[in-house]
C-alpha positions in Angstrom: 87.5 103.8 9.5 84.4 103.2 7.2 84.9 101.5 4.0 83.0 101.9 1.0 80.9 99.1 -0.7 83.7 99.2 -3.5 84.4 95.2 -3.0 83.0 92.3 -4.3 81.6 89.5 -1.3 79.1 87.6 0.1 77.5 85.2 3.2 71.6 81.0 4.8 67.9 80.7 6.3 68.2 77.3 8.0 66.3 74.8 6.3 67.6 73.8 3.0 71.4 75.1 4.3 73.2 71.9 5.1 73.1 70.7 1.7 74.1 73.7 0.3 76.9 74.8 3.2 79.3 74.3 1.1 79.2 76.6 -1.8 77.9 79.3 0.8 81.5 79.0 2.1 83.7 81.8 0.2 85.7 83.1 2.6 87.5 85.9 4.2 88.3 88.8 3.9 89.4 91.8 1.5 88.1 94.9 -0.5 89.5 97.9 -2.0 92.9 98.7 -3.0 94.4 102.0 -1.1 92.8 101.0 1.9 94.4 100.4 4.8 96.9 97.8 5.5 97.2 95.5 8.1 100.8 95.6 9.8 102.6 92.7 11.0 101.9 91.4 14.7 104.4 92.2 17.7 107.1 89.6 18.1 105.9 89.5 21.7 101.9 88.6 20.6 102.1 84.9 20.7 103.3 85.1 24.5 101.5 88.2 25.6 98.9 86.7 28.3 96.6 89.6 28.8 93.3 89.3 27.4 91.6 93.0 27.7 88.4 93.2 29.1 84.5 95.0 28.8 81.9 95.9 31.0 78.4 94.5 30.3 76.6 96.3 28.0 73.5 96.0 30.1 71.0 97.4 26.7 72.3 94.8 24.8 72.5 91.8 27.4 68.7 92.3 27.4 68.4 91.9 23.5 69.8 88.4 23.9 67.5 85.4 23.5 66.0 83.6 26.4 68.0 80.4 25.4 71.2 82.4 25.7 70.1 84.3 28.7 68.9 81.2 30.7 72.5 79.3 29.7 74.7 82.2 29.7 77.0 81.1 27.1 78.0 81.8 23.4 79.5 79.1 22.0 81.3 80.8 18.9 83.0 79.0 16.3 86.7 79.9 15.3 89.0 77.9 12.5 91.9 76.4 13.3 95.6 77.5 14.1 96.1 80.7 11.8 98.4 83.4 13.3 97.8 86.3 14.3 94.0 86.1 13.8 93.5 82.7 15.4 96.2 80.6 17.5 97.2 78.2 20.4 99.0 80.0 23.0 102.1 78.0 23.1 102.0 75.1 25.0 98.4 74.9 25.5 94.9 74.2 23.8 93.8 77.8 24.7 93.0 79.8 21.7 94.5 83.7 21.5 94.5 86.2 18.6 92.5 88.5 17.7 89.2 86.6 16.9 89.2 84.7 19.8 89.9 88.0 21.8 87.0 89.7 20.0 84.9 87.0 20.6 85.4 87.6 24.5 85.1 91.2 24.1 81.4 90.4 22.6 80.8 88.1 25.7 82.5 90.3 28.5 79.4 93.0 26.7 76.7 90.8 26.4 78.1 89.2 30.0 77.8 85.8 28.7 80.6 83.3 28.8 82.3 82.5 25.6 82.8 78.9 24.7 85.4 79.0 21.7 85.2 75.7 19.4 87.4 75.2 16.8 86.9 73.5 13.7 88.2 74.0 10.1 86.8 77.1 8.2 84.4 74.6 5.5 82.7 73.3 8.6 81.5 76.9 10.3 78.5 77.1 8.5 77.3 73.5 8.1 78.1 73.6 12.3 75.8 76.7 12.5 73.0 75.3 10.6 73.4 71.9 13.1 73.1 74.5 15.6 76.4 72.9 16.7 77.4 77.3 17.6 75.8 80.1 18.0 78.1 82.7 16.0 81.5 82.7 14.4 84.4 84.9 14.3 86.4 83.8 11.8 87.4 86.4 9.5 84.3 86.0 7.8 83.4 88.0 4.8 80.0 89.3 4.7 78.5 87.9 1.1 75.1 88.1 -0.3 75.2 84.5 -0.8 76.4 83.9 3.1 73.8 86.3 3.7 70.6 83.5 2.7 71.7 81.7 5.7 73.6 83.8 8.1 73.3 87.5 9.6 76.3 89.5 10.0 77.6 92.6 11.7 81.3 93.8 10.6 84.2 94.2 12.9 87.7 94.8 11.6 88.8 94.5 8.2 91.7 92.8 6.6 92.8 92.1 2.8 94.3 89.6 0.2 97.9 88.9 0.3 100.3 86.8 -2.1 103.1 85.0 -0.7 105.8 83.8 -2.8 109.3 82.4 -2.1 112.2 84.3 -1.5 113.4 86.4 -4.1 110.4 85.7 -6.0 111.4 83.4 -8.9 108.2 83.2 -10.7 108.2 86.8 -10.8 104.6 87.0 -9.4 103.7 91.0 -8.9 100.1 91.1 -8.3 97.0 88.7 -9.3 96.9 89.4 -11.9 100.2 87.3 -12.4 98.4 84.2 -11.2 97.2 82.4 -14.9 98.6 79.4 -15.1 100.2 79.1 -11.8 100.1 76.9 -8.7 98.2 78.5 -6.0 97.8 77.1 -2.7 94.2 78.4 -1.4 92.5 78.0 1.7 89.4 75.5 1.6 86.1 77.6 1.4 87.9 80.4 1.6 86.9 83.5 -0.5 90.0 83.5 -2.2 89.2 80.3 -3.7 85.5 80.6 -4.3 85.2 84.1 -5.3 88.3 85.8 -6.3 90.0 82.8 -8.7 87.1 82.4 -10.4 87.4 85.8 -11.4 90.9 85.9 -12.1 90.6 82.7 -14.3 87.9 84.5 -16.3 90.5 87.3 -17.0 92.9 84.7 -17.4 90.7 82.9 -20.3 90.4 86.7 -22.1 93.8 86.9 -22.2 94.2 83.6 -23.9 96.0 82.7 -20.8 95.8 79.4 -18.8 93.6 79.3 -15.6 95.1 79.2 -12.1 96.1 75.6 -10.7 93.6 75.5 -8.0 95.5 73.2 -4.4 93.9 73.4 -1.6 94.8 73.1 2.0 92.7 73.1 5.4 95.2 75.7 6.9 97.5 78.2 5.8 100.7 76.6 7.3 99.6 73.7 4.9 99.8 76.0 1.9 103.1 77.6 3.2 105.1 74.0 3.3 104.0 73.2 0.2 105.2 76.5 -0.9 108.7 76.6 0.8 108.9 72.7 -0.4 108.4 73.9 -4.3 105.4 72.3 -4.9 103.5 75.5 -5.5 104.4 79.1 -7.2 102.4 80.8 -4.3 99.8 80.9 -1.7 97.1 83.5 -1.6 95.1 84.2 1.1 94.3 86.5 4.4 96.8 89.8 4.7 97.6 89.2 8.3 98.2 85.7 8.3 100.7 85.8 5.2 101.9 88.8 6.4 102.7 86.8 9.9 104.1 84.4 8.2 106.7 85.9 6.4 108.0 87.4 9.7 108.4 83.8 10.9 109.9 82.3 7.8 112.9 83.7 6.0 111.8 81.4 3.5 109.0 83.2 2.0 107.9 87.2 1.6 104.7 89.1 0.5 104.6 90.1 -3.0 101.1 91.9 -2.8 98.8 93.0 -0.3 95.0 94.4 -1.6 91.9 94.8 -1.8 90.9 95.7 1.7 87.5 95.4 3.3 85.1 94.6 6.2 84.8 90.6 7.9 81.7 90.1 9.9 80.6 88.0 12.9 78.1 85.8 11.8 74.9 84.4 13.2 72.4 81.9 12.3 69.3 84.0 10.5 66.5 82.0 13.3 68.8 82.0 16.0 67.3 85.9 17.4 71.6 87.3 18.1 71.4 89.9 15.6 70.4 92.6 17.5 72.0 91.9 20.5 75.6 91.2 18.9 75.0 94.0 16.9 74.3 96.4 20.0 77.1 94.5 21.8 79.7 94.9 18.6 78.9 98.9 18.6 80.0 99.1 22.2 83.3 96.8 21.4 84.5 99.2 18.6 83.8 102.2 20.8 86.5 100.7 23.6 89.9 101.3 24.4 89.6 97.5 24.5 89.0 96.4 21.0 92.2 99.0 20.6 93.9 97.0 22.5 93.4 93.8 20.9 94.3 94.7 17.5 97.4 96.6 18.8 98.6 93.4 20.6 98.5 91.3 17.1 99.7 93.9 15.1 96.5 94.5 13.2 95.7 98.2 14.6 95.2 99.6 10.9 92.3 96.9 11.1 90.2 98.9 13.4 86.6 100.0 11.7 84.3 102.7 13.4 81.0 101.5 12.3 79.3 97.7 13.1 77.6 97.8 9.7 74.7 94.9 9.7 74.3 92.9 6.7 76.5 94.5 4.6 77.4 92.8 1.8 80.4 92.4 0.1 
């Protein structure tokens, strides 16, 4: 499913990047409301073992750069435990969901190996410019300020989501309801660096108080200080809030919106763009990449087109 350039977002050329990493860093994903929504994963996903596969893409294997052909790996970049898009299969440091998963589908195209490394969502880019990895799939959304630095081609989409606790005793209905609240926020995530500062500029026309900005390094941070009463709510990725309120009787999902596109990203010297790109087409294409987002419950996820560089 295409979706229009209706949302606000944004994603370096290598030099000067390290300095600046981390205001390049809004985050994930979103876009317009009415879009579709992402449903909530099978209860079977965190144990289901398969991992679906793809033949080489021989076209795009041959785009690849001699570095990555002579080594024959990727190592892509993935944040840490955030179900269902990124998570530990249980009982092991083996990373599932549906980035991960994608991330293999690119490799099992490009017939590369695919050497997952996880690190917190603030560190991707600073990690790319080290050349530390050579791509991310993180939920990434594809901004024009991301774009100085990093290339990107979309690959499912996913939206906003505002979790409150149970029964909802602030009475939070949409964020629009956020002035003056406690909201727990993701670190670098777009949430934080793109959409509260333009909620606290509506906020401040209102005559209102602007959003108590906490942070956290994961979600399931946010979500104990939530279901602990230190904060009014958390706002951040659809399918991970959505997840969680599956999981924890303590919280639900007040509002879901604002769907739109996240991207894989590359660095801008590193000479991947057209050969994820070419792989990504063939991924989307598959009965594969079906399968992946089916298994995590994220099916209403699915695009059609690997847009490059298309900003948000």
């Amino acid at each position: 499913m295409n979706i229009p350039p209706v949302a606000r977002r944004a994603r370096f050329a290598l030099p000067a990047v390290v300095a600046s990493a981390a205001l390049l860093l809004s985050a994930t994903a979103c876009s317009p409301a009415g879009s579709a929504s992402a449903s909530n994963p099978s209860a079977g996903s965190a144990s289901d073992t398969s991992v679906p596969t793809l033949a080489v893409n021989q076209a795009a294997a041959d785009l690849l750069p001699a570095s990555i052909k002579s080594s024959k790996v990727l190592r892509v970049a993935i944040p840490t435990n955030e179900p269902p898009t990124q998570f530990y299969r249980e009982g092991t440091q083996e990373m599932t969901g549906t980035n991960p998963d994608v991330a293999r589908l690119i490799g099992d195209a490009l017939g590369v190996k695919v050497d997952i490394q996880v690190t917190n969502f603030d560190s991707i880019i600073p990690g790319l410019a080290a050349n530390r990895y050579d791509m991310t799939v993180s939920s990434m959304t594809p901004t024009t300020k991301r774009m100085e630095v990093l290339d990107f081609v979309d690959y499912m989409q996913i939206g906003n989501a505002i979790a409150v606790p149970k029964g909802n005793p602030a009475g939070i209905k949409d964020e629009h309801a956020l002035c003056g609240k406690k909201v727990g926020l993701l670190t670098g995530s777009y949430q934080l660096t793109v959409n509260v500062p333009d909620y606290d500029k509506e906020c401040t026309a209102a005559g209102k108080e602007t959003i108590q900005r906490n942070e956290f390094q994961d979600t399931r941070q946010a979500i104990s200080a939530l279901t602990s009463g230190r904060l009014d709510t958390v706002l951040a990725d659809s399918p991970i809030l959505n997840f969680a309120a599956t999981q924890n009787q303590q919280i639900e999902v007040a509002a879901t919106y604002e769907f739109a596109p996240v991207s894989v990203g590359v660095p801008k010297e590193s000479g991947l763009l057209k050969s994820v790109s070419a792989a990504l087409s063939a991924v989307i294409k598959s009965d594969a990449y079906t399968k992946v987002l089916t298994k995590y419950g994220l099916e209403k996820s699915a695009i059609t087109d690997a847009r490059v560089n298309f900003a948000q």
